[in-house]
C-alpha positions as CSV (number, residue, x, y, z in Angstrom):
1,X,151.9,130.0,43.0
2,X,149.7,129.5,45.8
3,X,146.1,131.6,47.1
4,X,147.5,134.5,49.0
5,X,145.7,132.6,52.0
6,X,147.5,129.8,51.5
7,X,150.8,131.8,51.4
8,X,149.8,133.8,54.9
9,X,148.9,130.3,56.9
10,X,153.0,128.3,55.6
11,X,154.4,131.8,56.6
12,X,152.7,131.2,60.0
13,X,154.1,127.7,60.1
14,X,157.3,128.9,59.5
15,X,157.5,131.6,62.0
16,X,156.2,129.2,64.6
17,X,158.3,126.5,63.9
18,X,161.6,129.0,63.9
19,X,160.1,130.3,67.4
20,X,160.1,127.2,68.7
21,X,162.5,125.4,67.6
22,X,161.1,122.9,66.0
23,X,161.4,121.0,62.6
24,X,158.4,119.8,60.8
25,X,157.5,117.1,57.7
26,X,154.5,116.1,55.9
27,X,153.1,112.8,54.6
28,X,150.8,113.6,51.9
29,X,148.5,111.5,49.7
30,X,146.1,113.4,47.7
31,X,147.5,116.2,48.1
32,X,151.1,115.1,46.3
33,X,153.5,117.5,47.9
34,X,151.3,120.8,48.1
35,X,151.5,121.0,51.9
36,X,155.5,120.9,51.4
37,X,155.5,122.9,48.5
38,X,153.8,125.9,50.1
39,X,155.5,125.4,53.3
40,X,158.8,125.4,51.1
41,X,157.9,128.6,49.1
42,X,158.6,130.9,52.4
43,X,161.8,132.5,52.6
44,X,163.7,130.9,55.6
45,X,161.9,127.9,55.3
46,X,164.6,125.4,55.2
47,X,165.4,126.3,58.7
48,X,162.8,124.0,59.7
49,X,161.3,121.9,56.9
50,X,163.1,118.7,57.0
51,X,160.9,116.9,54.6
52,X,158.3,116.1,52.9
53,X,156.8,112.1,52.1
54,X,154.5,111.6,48.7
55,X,153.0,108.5,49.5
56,X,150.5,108.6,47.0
57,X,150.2,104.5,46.7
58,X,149.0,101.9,49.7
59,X,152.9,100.8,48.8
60,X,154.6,103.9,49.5
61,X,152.4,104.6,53.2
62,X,154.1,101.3,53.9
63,X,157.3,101.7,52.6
64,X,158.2,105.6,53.5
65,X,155.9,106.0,56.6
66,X,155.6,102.3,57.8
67,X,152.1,101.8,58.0
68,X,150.8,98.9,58.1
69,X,149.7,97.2,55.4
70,X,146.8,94.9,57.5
71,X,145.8,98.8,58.9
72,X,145.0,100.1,55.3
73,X,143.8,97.1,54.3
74,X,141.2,96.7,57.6
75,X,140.3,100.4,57.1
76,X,141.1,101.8,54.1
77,X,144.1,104.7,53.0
78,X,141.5,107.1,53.7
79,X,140.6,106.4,57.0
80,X,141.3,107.6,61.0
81,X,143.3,105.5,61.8
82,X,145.5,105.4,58.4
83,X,146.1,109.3,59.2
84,X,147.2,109.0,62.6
85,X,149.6,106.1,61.6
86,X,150.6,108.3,58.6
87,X,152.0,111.4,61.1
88,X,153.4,108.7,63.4
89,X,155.4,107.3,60.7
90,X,156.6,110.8,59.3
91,X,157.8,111.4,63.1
92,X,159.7,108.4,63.4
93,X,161.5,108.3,60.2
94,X,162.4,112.4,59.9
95,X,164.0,114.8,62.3
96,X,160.8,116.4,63.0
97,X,158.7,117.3,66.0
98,X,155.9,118.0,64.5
99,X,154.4,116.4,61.1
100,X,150.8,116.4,59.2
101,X,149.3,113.9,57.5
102,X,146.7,113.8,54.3
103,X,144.6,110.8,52.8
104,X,141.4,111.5,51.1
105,X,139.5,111.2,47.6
106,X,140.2,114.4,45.7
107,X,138.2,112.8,42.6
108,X,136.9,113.2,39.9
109,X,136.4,109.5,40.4
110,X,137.3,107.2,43.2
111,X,134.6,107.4,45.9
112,X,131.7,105.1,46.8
113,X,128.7,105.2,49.2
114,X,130.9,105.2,52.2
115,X,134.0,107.0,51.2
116,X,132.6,109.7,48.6
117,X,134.4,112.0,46.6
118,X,135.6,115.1,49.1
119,X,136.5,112.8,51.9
120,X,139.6,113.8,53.5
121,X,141.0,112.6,56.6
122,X,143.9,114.7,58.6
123,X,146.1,113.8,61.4
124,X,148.7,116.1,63.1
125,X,151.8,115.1,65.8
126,X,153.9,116.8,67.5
127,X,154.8,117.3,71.5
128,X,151.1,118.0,72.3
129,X,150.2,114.4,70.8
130,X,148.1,113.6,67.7
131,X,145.1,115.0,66.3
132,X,142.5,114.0,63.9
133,X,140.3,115.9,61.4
134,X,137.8,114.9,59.2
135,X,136.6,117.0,56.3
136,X,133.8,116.4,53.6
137,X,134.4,118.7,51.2
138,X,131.8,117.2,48.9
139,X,132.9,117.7,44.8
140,X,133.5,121.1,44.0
141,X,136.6,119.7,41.9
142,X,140.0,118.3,41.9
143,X,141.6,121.5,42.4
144,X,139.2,123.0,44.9
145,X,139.4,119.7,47.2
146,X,143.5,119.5,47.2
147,X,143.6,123.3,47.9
148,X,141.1,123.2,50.5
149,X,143.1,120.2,52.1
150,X,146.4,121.8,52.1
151,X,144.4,124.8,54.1
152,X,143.3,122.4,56.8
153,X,146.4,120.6,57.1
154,X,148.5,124.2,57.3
155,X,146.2,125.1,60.2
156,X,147.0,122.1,61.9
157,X,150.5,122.4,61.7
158,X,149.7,126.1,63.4
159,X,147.9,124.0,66.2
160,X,150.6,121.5,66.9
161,X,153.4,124.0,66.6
162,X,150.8,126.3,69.6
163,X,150.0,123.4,71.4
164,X,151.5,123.0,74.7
């Protein structure tokens, strides 16, 4: 289903997680479930996956993840500091130790001068605290950007779960 890569960096996740213990969850935006859904396609992989948040909508970061609402609306869904609240909230409401969070524009349309098309922000928690990761992909397509996302956030799952 997924690039081989793709396949070789959840299988990573996995094994780490089951190594350590440790459950992990996603909060996705652009990315609608592909972080979970590769993470999910590894054999074994319920050991460790408790769940995975869509929160596509401002409504749903709120709602599922408890963002803020005055936070997105001061900064934006795709932003820093909507990421970071993003894996914050995933922590609190699940039974994971570790999450990773995705917000960005995958396009076609949607970007402006500030905030183009490509713009993805990333924020991972876990024992080791939260990190942050910005990516512009620029506009190689819809496709290219969400798969390229769900790369980064993988490997920052692998970070978190190495991470002190």
């Amino acid at each position: 289903m997924f690039p081989d890569d793709i396949d070789v960096l959840a299988a990573t996740v996995i094994r780490l997680a089951v190594a350590r213990g440790l459950q992990v969850a996603t909060v996705e935006s652009c990315t609608g479930g592909l972080v979970a859904g590769a993470l999910t396609g590894v054999a074994g992989s319920s050991a460790v996956v408790d769940r995975g948040f869509v929160t596509y909508s401002n409504a749903a970061k709120t709602d599922l993840v408890a963002v803020p609402a005055a936070l997105i609306e001061a900064h934006g869904a795709v932003s820093e500091p909507v990421a970071r609240a993003m894996a914050d909230g995933a922590l609190a409401r699940s039974a994971a130790a570790v999450t990773v969070a995705v917000t960005g524009i995958a396009g076609p349309g949607g970007g402006t001068a500030d905030k183009p098309v490509g713009l993805v922000h990333f924020a991972a928690a876990g024992p080791a605290g939260v990190v942050h990761v910005e990516h512009r992909f620029g506009d190689p397509g819809r496709e290219a950007v969400r798969l390229a996302s769900v790369r980064v956030a993988l490997n920052l799952l692998i970070d978190r779960l190495q991470a002190g």
